[in-house]
N, C-alpha and C positions, 0 to 999 in steps of 0.2 A: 063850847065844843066845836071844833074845828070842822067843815064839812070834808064829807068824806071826796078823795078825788072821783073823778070820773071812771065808771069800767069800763067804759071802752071812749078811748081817741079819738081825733080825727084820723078819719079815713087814709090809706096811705096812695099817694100815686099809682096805679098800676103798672108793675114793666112792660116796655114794651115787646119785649122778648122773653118770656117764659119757657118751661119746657116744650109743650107745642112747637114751639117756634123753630127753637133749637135743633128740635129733631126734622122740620121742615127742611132748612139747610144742610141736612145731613141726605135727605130723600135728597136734596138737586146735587149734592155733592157725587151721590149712589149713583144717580140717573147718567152722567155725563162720563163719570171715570168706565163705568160698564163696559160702553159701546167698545172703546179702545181694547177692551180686554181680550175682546173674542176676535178683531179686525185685524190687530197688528200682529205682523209675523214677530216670532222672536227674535229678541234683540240682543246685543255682542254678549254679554255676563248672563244672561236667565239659564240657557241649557248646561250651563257649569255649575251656576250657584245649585239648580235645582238637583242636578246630577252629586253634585257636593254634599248637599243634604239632603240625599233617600242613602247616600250610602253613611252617610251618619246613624241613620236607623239602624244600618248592617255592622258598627261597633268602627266604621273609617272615622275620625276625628282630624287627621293632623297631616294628613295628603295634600291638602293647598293649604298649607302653613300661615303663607299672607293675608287670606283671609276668614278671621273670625267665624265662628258655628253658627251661631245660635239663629240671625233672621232667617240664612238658608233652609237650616233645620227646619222650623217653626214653618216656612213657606210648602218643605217638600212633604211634610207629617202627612197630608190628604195623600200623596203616591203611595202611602203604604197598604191603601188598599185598594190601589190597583191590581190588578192581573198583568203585573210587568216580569219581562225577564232579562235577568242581572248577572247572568255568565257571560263576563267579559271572557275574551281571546284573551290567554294567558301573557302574552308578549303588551299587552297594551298598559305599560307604564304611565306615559305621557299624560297628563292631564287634561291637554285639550284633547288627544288621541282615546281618553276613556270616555269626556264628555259625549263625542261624537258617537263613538259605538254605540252605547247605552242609549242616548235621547233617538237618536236619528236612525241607527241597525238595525239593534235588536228590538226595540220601542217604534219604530216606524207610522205603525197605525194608530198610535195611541199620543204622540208626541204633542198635538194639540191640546188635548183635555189635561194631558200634565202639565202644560203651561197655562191651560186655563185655572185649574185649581190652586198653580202657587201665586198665580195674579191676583185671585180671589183670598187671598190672607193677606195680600198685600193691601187689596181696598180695606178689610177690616181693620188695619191699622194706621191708612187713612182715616176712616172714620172716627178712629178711636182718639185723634189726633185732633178731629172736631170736637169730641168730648172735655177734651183736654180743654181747648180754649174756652169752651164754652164756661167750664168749671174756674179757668185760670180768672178771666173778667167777671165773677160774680159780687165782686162788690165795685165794680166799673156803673156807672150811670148807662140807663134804657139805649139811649142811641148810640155811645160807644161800644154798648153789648154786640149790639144791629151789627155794625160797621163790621167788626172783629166776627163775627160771623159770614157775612157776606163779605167780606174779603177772602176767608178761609175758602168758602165755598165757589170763589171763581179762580182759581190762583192755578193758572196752567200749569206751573211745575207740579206743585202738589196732586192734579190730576193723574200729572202724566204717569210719577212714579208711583202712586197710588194704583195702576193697573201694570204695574212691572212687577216680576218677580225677583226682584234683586234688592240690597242689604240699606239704599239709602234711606226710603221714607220706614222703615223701621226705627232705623238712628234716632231719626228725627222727632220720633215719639217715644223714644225711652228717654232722649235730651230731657226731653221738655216734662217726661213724668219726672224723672229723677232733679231738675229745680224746682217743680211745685212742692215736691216730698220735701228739699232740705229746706226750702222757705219756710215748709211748716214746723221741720225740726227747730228754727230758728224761732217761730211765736212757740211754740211747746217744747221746752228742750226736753229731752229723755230716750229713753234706748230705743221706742217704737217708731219713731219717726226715722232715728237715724237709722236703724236695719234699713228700713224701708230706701231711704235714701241711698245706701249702698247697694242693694241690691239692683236699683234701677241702676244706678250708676255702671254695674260690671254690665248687664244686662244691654247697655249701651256702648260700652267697652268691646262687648264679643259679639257685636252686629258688625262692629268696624271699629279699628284702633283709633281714630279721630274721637270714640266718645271717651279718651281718657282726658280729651280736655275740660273736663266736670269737674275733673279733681283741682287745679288752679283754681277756677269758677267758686267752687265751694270754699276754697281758703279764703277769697277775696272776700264773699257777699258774708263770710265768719267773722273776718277782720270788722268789715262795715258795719255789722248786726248790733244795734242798741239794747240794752241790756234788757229782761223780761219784765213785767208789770206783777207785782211789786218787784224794785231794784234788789237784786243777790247776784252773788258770783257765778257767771256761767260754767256749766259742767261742760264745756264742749271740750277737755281732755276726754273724758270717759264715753262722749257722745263719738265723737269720732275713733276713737277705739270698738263702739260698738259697728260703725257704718265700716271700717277697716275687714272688722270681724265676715260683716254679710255680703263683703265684695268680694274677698280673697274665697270666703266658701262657694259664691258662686259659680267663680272659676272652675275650682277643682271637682266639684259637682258634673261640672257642660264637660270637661274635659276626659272626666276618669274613666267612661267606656272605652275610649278607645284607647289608653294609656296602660287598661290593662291587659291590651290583649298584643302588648308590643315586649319586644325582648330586645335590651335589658330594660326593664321595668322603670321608668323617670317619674317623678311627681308632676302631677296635671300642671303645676302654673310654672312647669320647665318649658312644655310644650305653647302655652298662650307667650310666654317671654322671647320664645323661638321664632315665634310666630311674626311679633312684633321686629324683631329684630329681621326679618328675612324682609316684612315691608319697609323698612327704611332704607335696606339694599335695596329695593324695586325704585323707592323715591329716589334714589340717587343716580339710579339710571338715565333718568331723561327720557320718559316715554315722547314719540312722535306726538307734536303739538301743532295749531294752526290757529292763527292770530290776525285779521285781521290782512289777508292774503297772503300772509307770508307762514310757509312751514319749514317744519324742521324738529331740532329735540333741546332749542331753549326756551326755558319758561319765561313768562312776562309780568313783570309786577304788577301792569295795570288788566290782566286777565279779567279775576273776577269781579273787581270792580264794572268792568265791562261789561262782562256777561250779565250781571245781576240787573245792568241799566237797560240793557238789549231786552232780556225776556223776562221781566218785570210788567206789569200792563202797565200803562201812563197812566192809571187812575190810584194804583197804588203807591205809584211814586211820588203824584202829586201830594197825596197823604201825609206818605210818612216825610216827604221834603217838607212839610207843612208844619206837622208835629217837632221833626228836628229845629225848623226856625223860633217856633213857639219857644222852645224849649231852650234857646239861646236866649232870646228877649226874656226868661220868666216869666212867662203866662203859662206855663205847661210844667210839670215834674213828672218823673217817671222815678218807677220804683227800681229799687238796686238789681230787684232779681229779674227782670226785663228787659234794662240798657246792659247791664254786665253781661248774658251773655250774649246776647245779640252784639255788642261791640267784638267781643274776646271768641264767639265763632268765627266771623268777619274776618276779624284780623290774623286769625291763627292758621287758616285756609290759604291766605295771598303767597305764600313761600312753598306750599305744596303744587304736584304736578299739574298741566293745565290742563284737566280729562272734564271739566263740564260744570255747569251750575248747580248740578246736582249734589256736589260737596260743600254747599252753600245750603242744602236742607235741613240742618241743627240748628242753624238762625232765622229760617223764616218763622214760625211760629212768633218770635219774639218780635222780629220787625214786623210781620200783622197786628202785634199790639203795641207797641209804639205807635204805627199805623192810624190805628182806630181812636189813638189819644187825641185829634184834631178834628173827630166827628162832631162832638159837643159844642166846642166852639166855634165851628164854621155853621151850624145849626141856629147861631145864636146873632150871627152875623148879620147886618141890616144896617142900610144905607138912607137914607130920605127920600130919595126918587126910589128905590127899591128896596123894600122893607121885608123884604122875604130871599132878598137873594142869596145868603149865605145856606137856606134851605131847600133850593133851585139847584146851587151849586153841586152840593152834598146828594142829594137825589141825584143828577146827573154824574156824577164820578161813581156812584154806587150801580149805576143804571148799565151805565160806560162797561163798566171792568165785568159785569154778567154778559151783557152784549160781547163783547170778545172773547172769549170764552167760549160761550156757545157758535160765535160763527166758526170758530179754530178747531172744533170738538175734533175733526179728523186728524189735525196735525198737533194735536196737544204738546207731542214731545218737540217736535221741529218749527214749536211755536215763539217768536219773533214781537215785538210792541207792535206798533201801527208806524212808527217812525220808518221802519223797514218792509222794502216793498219781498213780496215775494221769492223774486226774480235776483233779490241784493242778498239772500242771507249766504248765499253759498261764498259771499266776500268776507263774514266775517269771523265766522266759530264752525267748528265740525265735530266730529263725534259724538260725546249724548245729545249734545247740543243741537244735532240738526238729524245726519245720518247715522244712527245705530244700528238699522234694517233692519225696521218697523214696517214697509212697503214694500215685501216680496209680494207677499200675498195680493196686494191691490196691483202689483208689476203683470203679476199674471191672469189675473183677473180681466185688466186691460187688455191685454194680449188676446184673451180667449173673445172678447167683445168684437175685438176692430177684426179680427182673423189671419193674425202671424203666424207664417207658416216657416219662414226661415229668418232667424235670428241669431244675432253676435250680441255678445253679452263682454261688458269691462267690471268687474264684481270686485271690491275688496272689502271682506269682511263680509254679517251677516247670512243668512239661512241658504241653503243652496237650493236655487229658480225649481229643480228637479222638485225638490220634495209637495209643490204645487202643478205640477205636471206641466212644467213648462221646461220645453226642449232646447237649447242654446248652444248655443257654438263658440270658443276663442276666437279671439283674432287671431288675424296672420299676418304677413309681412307685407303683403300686397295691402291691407287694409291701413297703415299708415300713408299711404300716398294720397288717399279717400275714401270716399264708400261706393263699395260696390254697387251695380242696380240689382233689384228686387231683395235685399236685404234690408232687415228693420236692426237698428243698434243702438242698445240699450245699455248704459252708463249709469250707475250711482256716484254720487257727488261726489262719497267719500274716497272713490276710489282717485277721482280727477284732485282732490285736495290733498292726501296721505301717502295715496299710493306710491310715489315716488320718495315721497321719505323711508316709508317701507323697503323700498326694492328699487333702489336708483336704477335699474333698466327701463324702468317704466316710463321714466321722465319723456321719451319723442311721444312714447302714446299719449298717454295728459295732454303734450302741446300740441296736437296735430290737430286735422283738419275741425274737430269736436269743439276748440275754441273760438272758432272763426264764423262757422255753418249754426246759424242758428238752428235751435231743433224744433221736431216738430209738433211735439208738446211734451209734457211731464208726469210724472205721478207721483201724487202728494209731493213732497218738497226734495226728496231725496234720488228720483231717478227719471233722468234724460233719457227720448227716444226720437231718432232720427227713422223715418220713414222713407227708403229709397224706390221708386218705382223701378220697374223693367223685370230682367230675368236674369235671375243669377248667372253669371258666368265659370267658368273650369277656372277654380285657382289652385295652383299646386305648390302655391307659395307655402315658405316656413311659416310654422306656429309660432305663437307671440304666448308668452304666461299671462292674460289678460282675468282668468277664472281665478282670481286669489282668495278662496274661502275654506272653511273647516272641512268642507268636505273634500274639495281636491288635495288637502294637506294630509285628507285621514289616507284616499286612495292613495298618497305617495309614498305613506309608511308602508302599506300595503305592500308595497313592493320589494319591500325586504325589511321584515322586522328590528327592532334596534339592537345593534350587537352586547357582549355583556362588558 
């Protein structure tokens, strides 16, 4: 008689990352996007998207065409129970002209807690994006759990847009639920996985038209997919007929309220196809770009790859540089559903407009796990004079990349590697990238500290200084020659970097005395301030358009509503 096996095994290793743990990283991740939330003024897209979606509530769908319902929606859903009021001026068509009214008019006193609360569905979907990874590496080894966590959890972009209320870090967590979904379709073929998979899929699709790049994605890791255990013919005709099925009904679902309350009546996925087709006239535009000191409205092939290496922290890049060498030499594999779309977001991005690294957020996820594919082996790494150093190493890159992070917590979004000094970033990227006017509020803030009494303001873009109770003045014509005494003058970057692609008048202002006169200090990364003693003088010199923001553009319709 054969003896019986053992009931119970040996013992199994313990992870070193359990649930605990996971949700640890999730508190520092909470902790750090927070602050930003309540700090930073609102930035260029939030009072539009948010304005976009409470009037979604009210049956509006397909008023800004270009871009997609659904994260706007989902951000503004807490407005609905606010005590807001939504009687626009009947003349106010214009989009940006409704934004304004609505957020900043008639909304006045309430305009921050509406930006606080669609910031606050945007950390939840940060979070939920930690969830994501934490679920994706569960059959990853203890220390590349670690890594891919604690990368997650210091990854300045992912902060930043984690306390925005705008459509990126949505994307980027419907991306990544909608390949975990078809992976699984892929080990389980049948109808529940693939709904599921399509639904994420639209779901990503109507946050922004960049998640229909899932659908290539999916054909390819289909192609790749080795047959089920036991061997039989895959049913992925019938499977992707079903994910077909819960993409298309997504659409017409997000889209039918307001479809029905239009004359003459079109089918919902007229309007999402409208839609798409209206943003690829915007990409062909040539939005104003800035490169690396030079602006203008041509795009640069070597944009994002730039930007990705600029505000990437150097410990992640070490990483994943790491992991990619590995994985040339074969000591490393990576799975299909990981390098695919991480390579195929990457690449699909380089020929789109160059508006920021933020449309490089559907591939971070995947390149934090590439990433954390070289924790194991650098862990294992040992020399004879130094028999621990590859675990010296990996602790300090992991130490590194929390360490920045935290020191940067205020400039999350106009956050930079260590390569670049503060002082340099206004040389190489601009808009989400540095200036989005995030630091009105801290502009005024200062202002109220030091005790400015008379100030000149060069503003493009961004929240108008007013709505913080700071008082400002244009320039004028006498102020390009220099600056006056006893006036303070206050410059955002954005305006000295765009401005002039904006409004070619601008160009003597940009180069004048501002580029020469070093100032007298900054706030946060995005605005100069020149501090001039004495006493102001009688100027009766001409005005200069230096105030170029949504609210002097709202006061100029003002002035005579748009004809029909």
């Amino acid at each position: 008689m054969s003896p019986k096996p053992e009931s119970r095994g040996a013992a199994k290793p313990r992870p070193v990352l359990r649930w605990p743990g996971w949700g640890l990283f999730l508190l520092l991740f909470a902790l750090q996007a927070l602050p930003p939330i309540f700090e930073n003024s609102p930035t260029a897209d939030e009072p539009g998207d948010l304005t976009g979606g409470y009037f979604y509530w009210r049956g509006d769908v397909v008023s800004d065409f270009a871009h997609p319902p659904l994260a706007k929606t989902l951000q503004a859903l807490p407005l609905r129970w606010m005590d807001l009021r939504d009687r626009l001026d009947p003349w106010v068509g214009d989009y940006l002209a409704r934004t304004y009214d609505f957020f900043f008019q008639l909304n006045r006193g309430h305009f921050e807690a509406m930006l606080w609360a669609g910031r606050l569905v945007s950390l939840l979907f940060g979070l939920g994006l930690g969830a994501l990874l934490f679920f994706a590496s569960r059959k990853a080894p203890p220390l590349e759990r670690l890594a891919v966590m604690a990368l997650f959890a210091f990854e300045p972009t992912l902060l930043a847009f984690s306390g925005l209320a705008v459509s990126d870090l949505p994307l980027a967590f419907f991306c990544l639920a909608a390949v975990l979904a078809f992976q699984r379709h892929l080990e389980k073929p049948g109808a529940p996985w693939a709904l599921g998979a399509g639904l994420l899929a639209a779901m990503a699709a109507t946050c922004k038209f960049s998640g229909l790049a899932l659908l290539p994605i999916f054909a390819v890791l289909e192609f790749l997919a080795k047959p089920p255990k036991p061997a039989k013919p895959r049913r992925w005709k019938k499977d992707w007929a079903w994910g077909a099925l819960a993409f298309f009904a997504w659409i017409f679902v997000l889209y039918l309220p307001g479809s029905l309350g239009l004359s003459p009546f079109a089918l919902p996925w007229f309007y999402f196809l409208g839609g798409l087709m209206d943003m690829v006239g915007q990409t062909q535009a040539f939005h104003a770009t800035y490169f690396f000191g030079v602006a203008g409205h041509q795009n640069h092939g070597l944009y994002y790859p730039a930007a990705f290496l600029l505000k990437s922290t150097l410990p992640f890049l070490i990483l994943l540089g790491l992991s990619l060498g590995l994985a040339a030499r074969r000591k490393l594999s990576f799975d299909d559903w990981v390098w695919i779309p991480a390579l195929f977001f990457f690449a699909a991005i380089l020929p789109v407009q160059n508006l920021g690294v933020r449309y490089l957020l559907p591939a971070m996820p995947f390149l934090i796990l590439l990433a954390a594919r070289s924790a194991g082996w650098l862990w294992a790494l040992k020399t004879r004079q130094a028999p621990r150093a590859g675990k010296f190493i990996l602790g300090g890159l992991l130490v590194w990349g929390a360490a920045t992070a935290l020191l940067n917590n205020g400039n999350l979004l106009s956050y930079f590697n260590d390569l670049v000094p503060a002082q340099k970033k206004i040389y190489f990227l601009s808009d989400s990238n540095l200036d989005w006017g995030q630091d009105e509020k801290r502009l005024a803030q200062t202002a109220a500290r030091r005790g400015w009494t008379h100030i000149k303001a060069a503003q493009l873009g961004g929240a108008d200084l007013s709505l913080y109770g700071l008082k400002v003045q244009g320039w004028t014509k006498r102020d390009f020659y220099g600056p006056q005494s006893g006036w303070v003058y206050v410059v955002n970057v954005g305006f000295l970097q765009l401005g002039p692609v904006f409004y070619p008048d601008l160009q003597p202002l940009a180069i004048s005395w501002m580029s020469t006169l070093p100032p007298t200090g900054r706030v946060g990364d995005t605005w100069l301030y020149w501090e001039i003693p004495g006493t102001p003088p009688l100027d009766r010199s001409d005005p200069e358009p230096s105030l170029l923001t949504a609210g002097a553009r709202y006061q100029a319709l003002l002035q005579g509503p748009p004809g029909p």
